[in-house]
C-alpha positions in Angstrom: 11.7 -13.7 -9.9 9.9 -14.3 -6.2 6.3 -14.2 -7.0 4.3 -12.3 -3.8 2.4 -15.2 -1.4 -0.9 -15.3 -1.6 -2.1 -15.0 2.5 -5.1 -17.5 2.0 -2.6 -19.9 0.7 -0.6 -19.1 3.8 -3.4 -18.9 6.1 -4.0 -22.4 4.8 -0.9 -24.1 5.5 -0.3 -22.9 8.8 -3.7 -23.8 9.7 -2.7 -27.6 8.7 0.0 -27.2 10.7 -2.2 -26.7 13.5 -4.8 -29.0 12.9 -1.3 -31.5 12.4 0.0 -30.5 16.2 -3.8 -31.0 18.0 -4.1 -34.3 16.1 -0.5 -35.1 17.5 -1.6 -33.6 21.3 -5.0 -35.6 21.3 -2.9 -38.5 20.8 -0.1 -38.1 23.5 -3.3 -37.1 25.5 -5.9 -39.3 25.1 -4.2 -42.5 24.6 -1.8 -42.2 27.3 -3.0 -42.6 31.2 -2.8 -39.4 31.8 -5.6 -38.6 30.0 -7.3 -42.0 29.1 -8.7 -44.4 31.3 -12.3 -43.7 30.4 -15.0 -44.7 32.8 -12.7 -45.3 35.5 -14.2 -42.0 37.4 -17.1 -39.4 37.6 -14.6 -36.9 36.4 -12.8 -38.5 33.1 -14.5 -36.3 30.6 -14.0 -32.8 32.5 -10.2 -34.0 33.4 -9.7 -34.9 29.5 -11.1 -31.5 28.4 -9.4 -29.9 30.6 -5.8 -31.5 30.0 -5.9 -31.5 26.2 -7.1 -27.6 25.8 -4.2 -27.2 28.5 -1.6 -29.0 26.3 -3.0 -27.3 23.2 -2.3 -24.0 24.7 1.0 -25.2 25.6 1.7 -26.3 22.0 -0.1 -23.2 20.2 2.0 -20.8 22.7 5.2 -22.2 22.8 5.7 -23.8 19.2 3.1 -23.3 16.6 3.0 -19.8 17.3 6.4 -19.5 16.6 6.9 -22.0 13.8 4.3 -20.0 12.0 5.7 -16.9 12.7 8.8 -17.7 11.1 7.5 -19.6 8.5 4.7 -18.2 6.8 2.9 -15.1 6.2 0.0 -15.1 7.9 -2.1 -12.5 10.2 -0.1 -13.4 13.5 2.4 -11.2 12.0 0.2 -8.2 12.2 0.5 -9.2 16.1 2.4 -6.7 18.3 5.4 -8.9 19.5 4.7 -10.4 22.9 7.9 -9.2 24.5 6.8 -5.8 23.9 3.7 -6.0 26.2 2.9 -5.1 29.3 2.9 -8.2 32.0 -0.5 -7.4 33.0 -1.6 -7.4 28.8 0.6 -11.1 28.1 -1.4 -12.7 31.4 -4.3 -11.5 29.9 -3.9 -12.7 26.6 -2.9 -16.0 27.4 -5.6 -16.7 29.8 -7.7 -15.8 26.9 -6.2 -18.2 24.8 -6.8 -20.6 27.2 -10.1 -20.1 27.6 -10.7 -20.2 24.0 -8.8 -23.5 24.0 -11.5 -24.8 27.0 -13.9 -23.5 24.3 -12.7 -25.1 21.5 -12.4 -28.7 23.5 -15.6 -28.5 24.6 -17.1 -27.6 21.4 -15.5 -30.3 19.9 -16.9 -33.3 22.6 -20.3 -31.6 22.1 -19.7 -32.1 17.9 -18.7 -35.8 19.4 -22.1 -36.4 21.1 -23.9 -34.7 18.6 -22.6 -37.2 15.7 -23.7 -39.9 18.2 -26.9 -39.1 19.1 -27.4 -38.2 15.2 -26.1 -41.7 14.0 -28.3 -43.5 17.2 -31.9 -41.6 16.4 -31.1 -42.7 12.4 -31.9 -46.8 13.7 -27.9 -47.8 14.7 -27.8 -48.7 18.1 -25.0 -50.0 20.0 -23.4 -50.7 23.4 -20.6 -48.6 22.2 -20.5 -44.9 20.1 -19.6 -44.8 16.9 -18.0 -41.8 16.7 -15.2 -41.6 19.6 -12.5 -39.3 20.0 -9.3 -40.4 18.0 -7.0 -37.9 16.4 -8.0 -37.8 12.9 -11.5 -36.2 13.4 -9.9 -34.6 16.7 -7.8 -32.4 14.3 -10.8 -31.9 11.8 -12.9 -30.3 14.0 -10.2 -28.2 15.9 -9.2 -26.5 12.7 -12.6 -25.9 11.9 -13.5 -24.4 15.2 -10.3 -22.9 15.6 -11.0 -21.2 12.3 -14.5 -19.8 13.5 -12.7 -18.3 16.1 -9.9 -17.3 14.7 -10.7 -15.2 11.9 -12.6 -13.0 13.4 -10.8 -12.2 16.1 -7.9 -10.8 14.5 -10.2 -9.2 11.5 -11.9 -7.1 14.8 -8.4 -6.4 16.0 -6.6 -5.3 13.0 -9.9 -3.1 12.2 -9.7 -1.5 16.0 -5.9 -1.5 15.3 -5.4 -2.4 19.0 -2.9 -5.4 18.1 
């Protein structure tokens, strides 16, 4: 006998799954020279937060999306099906997940500096931050900022039923 799945149990693994795949993009990001060599210009920090919400749209858009989709019952399936839009509507709705993703990034440096200036004003100082950006923490903080904006999004949408 199938039992039903319960959608916050769903919700739940496809949001590790996500949190999995920006842990995995911070790494091929910041650790390679396309996005690393700190310090070596004025620019680093906007060209890193630019390239890894780029590459996390990339991933969300072309795999995740789909993986979870296929795999797990969550409230992407209330989505309308993207090859059913209008082009104008699926350029507008990935440049807004893009810009969410811009969001997200920089939400996630400022958490960064935050910790820092936190751990610095409690009496640890240092030539170097405590907290940097490695993937671990990376992926921690996506998922919880990708679940703030997440969840409500879709709630407003499925109660407009515009989706």
């Amino acid at each position: 006998m199938n039992k039903p799945k319960k959608p916050l149990y769903e919700e739940l693994k496809a949001l590790l799954i996500r949190m999995w795949v920006a842990g995995m993009v911070c790494f091929m990001v910041a650790f390679t020279p396309l996005g690393g060599a700190e310090g070596a210009d004025d620019i680093f920090i906007v060209r890193l937060i630019f390239l890894l919400a780029l590459f996390l749209f990339l991933a969300n858009r072309f795999i995740v999306n789909m993986v979870i989709k296929g795999a797990f019952a969550t409230r992407l399936d209330i989505l309308k099906p993207h090859k059913d839009k209008p082009i104008w509507l699926k350029v507008l709705s990935n440049m807004t997940h893009f810009i969410i993703m811009v969001v997200i990034t920089i939400c996630i440096w400022l958490t960064y500096v935050l910790i820092n200036v936190i751990i610095e004003n409690m009496g640890y100082k240092s030539e170097v931050h405590m907290l940097m950006l490695e993937p671990f923490s990376f992926s921690l903080f996506y998922g919880m900022y990708f679940s703030l904006f997440y969840f409500p999004i879709t709630a407003i949408a499925k109660k407009r039923k515009r989706i």
